[in-house]
C-alpha positions in Angstrom: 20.1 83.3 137.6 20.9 83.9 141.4 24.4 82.5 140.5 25.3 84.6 137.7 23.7 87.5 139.9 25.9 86.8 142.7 28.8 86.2 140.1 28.4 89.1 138.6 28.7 91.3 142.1 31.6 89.6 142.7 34.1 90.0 139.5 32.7 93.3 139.0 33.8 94.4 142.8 37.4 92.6 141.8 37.5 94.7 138.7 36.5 98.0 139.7 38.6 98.1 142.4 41.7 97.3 140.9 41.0 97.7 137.5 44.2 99.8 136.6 46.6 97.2 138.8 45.3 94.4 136.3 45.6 96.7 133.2 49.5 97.8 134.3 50.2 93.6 134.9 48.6 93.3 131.7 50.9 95.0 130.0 54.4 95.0 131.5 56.3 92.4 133.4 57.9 91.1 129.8 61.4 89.8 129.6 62.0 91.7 126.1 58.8 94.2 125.6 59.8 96.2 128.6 62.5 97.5 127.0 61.0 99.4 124.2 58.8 102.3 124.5 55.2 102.1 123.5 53.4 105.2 121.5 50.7 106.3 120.3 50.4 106.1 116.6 48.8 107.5 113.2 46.2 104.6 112.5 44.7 104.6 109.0 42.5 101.7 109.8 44.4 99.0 108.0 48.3 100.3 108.8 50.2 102.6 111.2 52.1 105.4 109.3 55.4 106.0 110.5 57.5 109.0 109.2 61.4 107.9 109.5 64.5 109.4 107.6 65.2 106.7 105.1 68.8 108.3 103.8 70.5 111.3 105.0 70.1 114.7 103.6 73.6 115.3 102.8 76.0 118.1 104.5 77.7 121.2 104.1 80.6 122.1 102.2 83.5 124.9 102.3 83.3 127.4 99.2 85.7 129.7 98.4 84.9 133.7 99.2 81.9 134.7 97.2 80.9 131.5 95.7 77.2 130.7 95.1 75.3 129.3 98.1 74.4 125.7 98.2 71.2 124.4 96.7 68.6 124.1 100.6 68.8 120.3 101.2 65.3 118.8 103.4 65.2 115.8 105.4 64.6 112.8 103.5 61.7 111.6 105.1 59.3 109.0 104.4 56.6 107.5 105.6 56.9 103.9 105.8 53.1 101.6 106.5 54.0 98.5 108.7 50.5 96.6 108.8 48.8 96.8 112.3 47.9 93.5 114.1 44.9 92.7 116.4 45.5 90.8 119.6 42.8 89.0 121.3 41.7 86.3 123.9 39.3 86.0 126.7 39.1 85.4 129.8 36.2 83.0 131.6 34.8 81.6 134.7 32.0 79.1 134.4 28.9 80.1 136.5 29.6 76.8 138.5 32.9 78.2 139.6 31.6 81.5 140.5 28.5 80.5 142.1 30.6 79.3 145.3 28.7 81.7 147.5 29.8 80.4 150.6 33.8 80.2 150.1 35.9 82.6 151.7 38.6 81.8 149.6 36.4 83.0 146.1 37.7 86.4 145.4 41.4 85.0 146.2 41.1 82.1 143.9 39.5 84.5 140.7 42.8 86.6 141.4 44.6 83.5 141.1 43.2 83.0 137.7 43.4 86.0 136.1 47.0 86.4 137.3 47.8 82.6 135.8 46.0 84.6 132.6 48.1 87.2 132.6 51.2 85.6 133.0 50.1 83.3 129.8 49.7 86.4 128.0 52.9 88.3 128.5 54.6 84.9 127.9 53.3 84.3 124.2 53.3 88.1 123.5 57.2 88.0 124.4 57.6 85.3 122.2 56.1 86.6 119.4 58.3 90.1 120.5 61.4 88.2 118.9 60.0 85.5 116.2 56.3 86.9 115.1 55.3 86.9 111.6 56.8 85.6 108.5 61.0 86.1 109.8 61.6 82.8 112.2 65.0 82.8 113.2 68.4 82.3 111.6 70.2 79.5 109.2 74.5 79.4 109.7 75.7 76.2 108.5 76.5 75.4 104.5 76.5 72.1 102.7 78.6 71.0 99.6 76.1 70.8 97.0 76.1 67.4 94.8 74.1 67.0 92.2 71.7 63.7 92.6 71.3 61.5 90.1 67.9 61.7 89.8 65.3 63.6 92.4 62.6 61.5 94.3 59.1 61.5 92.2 56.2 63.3 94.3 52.8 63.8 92.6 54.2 65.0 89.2 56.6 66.5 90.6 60.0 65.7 92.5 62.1 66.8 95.7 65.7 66.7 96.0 67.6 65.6 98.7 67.0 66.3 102.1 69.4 68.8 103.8 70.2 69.3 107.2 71.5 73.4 108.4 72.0 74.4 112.2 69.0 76.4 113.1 68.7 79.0 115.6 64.8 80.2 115.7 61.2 79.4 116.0 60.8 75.0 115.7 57.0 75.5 116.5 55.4 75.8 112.9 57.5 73.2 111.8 56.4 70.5 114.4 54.0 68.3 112.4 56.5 68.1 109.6 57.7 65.2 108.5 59.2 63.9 104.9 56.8 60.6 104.6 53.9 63.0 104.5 54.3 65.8 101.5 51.3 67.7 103.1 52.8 68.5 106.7 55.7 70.4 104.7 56.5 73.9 105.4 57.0 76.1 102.9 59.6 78.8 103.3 62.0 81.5 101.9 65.7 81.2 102.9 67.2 84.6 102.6 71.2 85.5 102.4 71.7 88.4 105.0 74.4 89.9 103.3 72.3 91.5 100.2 68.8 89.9 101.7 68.4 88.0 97.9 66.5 85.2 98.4 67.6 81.5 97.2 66.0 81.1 94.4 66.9 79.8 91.0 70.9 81.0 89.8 71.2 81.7 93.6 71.8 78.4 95.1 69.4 76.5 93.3 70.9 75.0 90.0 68.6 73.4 87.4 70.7 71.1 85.4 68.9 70.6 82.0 65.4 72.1 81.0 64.1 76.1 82.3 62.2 75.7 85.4 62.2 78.6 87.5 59.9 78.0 90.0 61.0 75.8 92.6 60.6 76.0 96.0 62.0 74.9 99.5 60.2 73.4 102.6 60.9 72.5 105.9 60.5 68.6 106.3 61.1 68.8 110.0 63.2 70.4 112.7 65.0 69.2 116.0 65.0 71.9 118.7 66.9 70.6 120.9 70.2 69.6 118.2 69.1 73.2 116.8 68.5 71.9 113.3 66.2 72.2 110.4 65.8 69.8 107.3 65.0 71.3 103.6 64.3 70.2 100.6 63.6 72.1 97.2 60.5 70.8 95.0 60.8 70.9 91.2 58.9 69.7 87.9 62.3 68.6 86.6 64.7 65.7 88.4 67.7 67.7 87.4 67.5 70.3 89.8 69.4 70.5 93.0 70.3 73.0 95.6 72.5 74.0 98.8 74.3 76.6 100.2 77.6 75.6 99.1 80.6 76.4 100.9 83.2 76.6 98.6 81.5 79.3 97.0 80.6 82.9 97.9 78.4 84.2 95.4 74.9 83.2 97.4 76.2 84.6 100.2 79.5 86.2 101.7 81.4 84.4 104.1 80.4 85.1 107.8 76.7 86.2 107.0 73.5 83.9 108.1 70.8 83.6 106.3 67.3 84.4 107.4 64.5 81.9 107.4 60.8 83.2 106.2 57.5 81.4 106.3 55.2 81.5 103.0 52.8 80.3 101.6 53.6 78.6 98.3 52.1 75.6 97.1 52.1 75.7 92.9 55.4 74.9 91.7 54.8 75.4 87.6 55.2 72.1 85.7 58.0 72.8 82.5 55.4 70.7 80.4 52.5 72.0 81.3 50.3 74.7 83.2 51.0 75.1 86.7 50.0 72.1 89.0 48.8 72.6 92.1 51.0 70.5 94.6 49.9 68.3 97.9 52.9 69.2 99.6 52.9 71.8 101.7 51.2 73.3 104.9 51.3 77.1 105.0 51.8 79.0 108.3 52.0 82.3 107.0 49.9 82.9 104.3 46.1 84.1 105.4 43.8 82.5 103.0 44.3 78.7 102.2 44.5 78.5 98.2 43.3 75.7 97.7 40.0 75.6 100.1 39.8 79.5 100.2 39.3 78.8 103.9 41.6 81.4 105.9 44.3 79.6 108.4 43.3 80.3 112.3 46.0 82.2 114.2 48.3 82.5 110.8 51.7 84.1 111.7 50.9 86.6 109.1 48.7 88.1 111.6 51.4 88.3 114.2 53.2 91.6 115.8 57.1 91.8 113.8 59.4 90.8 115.8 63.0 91.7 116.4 63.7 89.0 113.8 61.3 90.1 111.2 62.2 94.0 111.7 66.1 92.8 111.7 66.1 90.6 108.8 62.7 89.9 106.5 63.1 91.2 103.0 59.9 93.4 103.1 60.2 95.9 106.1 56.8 97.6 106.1 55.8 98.4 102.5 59.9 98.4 102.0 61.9 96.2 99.7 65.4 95.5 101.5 66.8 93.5 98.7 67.0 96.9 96.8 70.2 98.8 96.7 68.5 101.8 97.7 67.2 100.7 100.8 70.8 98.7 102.2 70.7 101.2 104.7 67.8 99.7 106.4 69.3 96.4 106.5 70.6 94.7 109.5 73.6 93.1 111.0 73.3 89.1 110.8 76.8 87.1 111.5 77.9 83.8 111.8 80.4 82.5 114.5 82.2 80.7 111.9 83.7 82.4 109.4 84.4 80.5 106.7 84.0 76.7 105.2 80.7 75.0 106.0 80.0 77.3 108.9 78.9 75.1 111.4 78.4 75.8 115.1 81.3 77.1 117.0 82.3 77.9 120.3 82.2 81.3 121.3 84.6 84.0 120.6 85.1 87.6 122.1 86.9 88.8 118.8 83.9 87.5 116.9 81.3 89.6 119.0 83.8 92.5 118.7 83.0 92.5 115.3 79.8 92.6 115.7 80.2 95.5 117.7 82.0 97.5 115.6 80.4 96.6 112.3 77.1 98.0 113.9 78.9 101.2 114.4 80.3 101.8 111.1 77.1 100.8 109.9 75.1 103.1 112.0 77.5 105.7 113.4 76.7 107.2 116.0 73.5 105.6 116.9 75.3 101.7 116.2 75.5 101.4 120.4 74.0 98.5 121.4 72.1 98.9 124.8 71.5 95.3 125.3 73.1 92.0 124.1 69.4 89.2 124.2 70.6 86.0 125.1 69.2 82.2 126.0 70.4 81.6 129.5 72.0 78.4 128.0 74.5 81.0 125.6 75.4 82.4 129.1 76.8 79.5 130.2 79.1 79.5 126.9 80.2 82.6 127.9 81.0 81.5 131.5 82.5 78.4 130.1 84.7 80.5 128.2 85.7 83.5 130.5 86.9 80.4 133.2 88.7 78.4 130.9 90.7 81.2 129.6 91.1 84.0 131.5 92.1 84.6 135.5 89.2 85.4 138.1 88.8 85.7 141.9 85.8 85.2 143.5 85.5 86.4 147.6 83.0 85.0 149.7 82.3 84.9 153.8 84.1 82.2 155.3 82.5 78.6 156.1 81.2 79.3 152.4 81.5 77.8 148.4 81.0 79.9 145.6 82.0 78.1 142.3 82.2 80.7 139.5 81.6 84.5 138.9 79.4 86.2 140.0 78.6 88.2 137.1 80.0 88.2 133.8 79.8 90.8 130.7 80.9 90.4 126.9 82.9 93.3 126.2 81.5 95.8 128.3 78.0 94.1 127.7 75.9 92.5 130.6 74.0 89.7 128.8 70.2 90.5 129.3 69.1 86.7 129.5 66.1 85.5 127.8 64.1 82.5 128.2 62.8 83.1 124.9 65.8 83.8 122.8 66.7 81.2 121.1 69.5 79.3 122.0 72.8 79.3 119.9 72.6 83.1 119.0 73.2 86.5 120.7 71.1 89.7 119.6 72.4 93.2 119.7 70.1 96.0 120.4 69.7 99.7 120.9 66.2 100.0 122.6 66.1 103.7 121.5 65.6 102.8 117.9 62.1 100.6 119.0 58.5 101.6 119.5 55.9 99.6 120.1 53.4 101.7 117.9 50.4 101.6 119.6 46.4 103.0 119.3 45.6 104.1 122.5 49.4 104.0 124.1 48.4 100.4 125.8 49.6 96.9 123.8 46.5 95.6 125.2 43.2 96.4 127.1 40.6 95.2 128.5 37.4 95.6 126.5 34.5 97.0 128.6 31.1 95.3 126.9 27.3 96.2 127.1 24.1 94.0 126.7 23.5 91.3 123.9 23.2 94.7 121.4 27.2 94.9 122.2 27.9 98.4 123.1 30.8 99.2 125.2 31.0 100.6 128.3 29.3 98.4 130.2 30.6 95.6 132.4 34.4 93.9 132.5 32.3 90.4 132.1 29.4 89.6 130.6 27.3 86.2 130.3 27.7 84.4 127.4 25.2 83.6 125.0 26.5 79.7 124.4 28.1 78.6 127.5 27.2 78.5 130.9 30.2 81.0 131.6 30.8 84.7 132.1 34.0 86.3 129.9 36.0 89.3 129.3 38.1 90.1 126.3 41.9 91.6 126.1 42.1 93.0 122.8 44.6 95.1 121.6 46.4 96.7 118.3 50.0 97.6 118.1 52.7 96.7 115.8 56.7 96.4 117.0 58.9 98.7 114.6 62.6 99.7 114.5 63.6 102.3 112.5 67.3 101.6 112.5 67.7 98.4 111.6 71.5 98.9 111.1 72.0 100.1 115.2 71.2 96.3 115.7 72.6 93.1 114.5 72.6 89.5 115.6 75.6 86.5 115.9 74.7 83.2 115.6 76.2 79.4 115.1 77.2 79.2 118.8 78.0 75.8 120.2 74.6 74.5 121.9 76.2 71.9 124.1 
């Protein structure tokens, strides 16, 4: 008890004294979250509400003399509810670690620890910033679809071939899949950017002979470092095959990607029978596990949105983007290639130009981009290709060696270089069309707690009732939104190597 007394005194005189220091490093420092603005917002208790003009109003018009005045035109608001998200972990010392009374170096190794903790933190919550929840990153390659002569038997049911596209995204939910084991599989959405329809049945999936209509696709396995992801599409019938054919545009336009969404899928209805519930399949997005009612730990459909899921997933908030009506809250998403099986390319200024200028005749006068995102390995693409085809000098003191330039921009644009962007894509952004809604204006605090009754206000840590430690909890609720979509846009298919 003299330990935890002693303890105690100690992180509570840490705390209280710099108390606001740790909440500001808490919550800035971020490659990508520093950029947008954080606000307080309306909270309902289940979703923040978020008032946003959705189409324009209209304009005026001339009129010749005396003509009847125009019929008053408002603002076509509406209020659009993205679902909050809850942000937690703690923090710990064990009482054998803070019951080093005699060390002079105590209070300089806890500060040590709880900076390590705070670095850990803004690290994940930066990642999440670009692929949290359901939206994991981009698909720009196409295969020539052949249809199989018969699909290999799982279960009852079947899976087609496996198929291989270049991937630029999130690889960690798929990193216990593999195709010898039908239960590590992945179940997911592949979405065409240029309408945001999904693949589905008569839109890149083709069922030969019989009426199946629910099929669905999973993620086998991934490579991160070739930038690839493997598919397949499981079906009651061994006629059915699918791809994203090249030689044909009507699943999606040349030069669009298409998005890749997490779900949680695992009945695939059987054409002779009632629906059979399937062993493939591991969900990573959906909350409650069908088939044990058990709910998945740390699900990515508790996650902030990121810029991927705000740019590209086909429910924005309680808004369906694959509606006509809403295409003007859809985003930008291009492919370096432009035509064929769109495979990675090497980087192009006239292919960012259009990315450029498609976000401003999409947006008008807000389609500016502040800030192009970028892996650090895409910048050395762009050096490659500034040295290889244009004329630079470099000047430097004498008795030195300088090999390269010192800076280099894309159009105008100095690439803002992420660690966390994935590599093989660039991101356009304007940061004035972000908020980082917010509760009490701070991503996340840390919680004062009482006694074993739990009110709060009392001390930053408190003894725990299991371990031999003493804890405090960050906890926060916020959700990323942008409300233009179509001020931002993304390129992708870049040569990796």
């Amino acid at each position: 008890m003299a330990n935890m007394t002693f303890a105690a005194s100690v992180v509570a005189e840490l705390f209280d004294r710099q108390f606001g220091q740790f909440l500001n490093m808490l919550n800035y420092g971020m490659e990508v979250l520093d950029l947008f603005e954080r606000s307080k917002a309306q909270f309902n208790g289940a979703s923040f509400e978020y008032p946003m003009t959705i189409a324009r109003a209209g304009h005026g018009r001339y009129q010749g003399e005396g003509a009847t005045q125009p019929t008053p035109r408002a603002l076509e608001d509406q209020v659009v509810k993205f679902e909050v998200t809850e942000y937690i972990d703690k923090l710990g010392f064990t009482w054998r670690f803070l019951s080093q009374g005699e060390s002079a170096l105590l209070k300089s190794k806890i500060k040590r620890r709880i900076q390590r903790a705070f670095d850990e933190n803004r690290e994940f919550l930066d990642q999440v910033s670009i692929f949290g929840n359901a939206t994991r990153g981009l698909v720009n390659s196409r295969e020539v679809v052949t249809v199989a002569a018969a699909n290999v038997p799982v279960g009852t049911l079947f899976r087609t071939t496996v198929r291989v596209f270049d991937y630029s995204g999130d690889h960690s939910k798929f990193a216990t899949a593999a195709l010898a084991t039908p239960a590590s599989w992945v179940p997911v959405t592949l979405r065409a950017l240029d309408d945001y329809a999904p693949v589905a049945v008569g839109h890149g999936i083709t069922v030969v002979a019989g009426a199946d209509i629910n099929n669905h696709l999973y993620v086998t396995g991934s490579d991160e470092l070739a930038g690839t992801v493997n598919i397949i599409c499981v079906s009651s019938l061994t006629t059915t095959v699918w791809g994203l054919d090249p030689t044909s545009t009507s699943v999606c336009a040349n030069g669009f990607a298409f998005s890749l969404e997490l779900d949680n899928t695992t009945t695939v209805t059987n054409a002779a029978g009632p629906p059979v519930a399937i062993i493939t399949g591991l969900p990573q997005f959906g909350r409650i596990d069908p088939a044990t009612g058990v709910a998945f730990v740390g699900d990515a459909s508790w996650e902030m949105a990121g810029i991927f899921q705000n740019l590209f997933a086909g429910t924005w908030g309680n808004i369906d983007r694959t509606l006509v009506a809403n295409a003007a809250l859809r985003s930008n998403a291009f492919t370096m290639a432009t035509g064929g099986a769109h495979n990675r390319v090497a980087f192009t200024a006239e292919r960012v130009s259009f990315l450029i200028q498609s976000v401003k005749i999409a947006a008008g006068r807000a389609g500016k981009f502040t800030h192009m995102l970028c892996n650090p390995l895409v910048v050395t693409r762009l050096i490659a290709a500034v040295t290889t085809t244009l004329q630079y000098q470099v000047k430097g003191d004498a008795g030195t060696a300088d090999l390269g330039p010192r800076s280099v921009t894309m159009l105008g644009f100095a690439p803002h270089e992420c660690l966390n962007v994935p590599n093989g894509m660039i991101i356009g952004i304007n940061k004035d069309c972000w908020q980082i809604l917010t509760v009490g204006g701070k991503m996340v605090d840390i919680i004062k707690r009482g006694d074993a009754s739990g009110v709060i206000g009392g001390p930053l840590f408190k003894s725990s009732d299991v371990t031999t430690s003493s804890d405090t909890v960050f906890y926060g609720i916020h959700q990323l939104v942008c409300d233009r979509p179509n001020a931002n846009g993304c390129i992708t298919g870049i040569t990796l190597v």
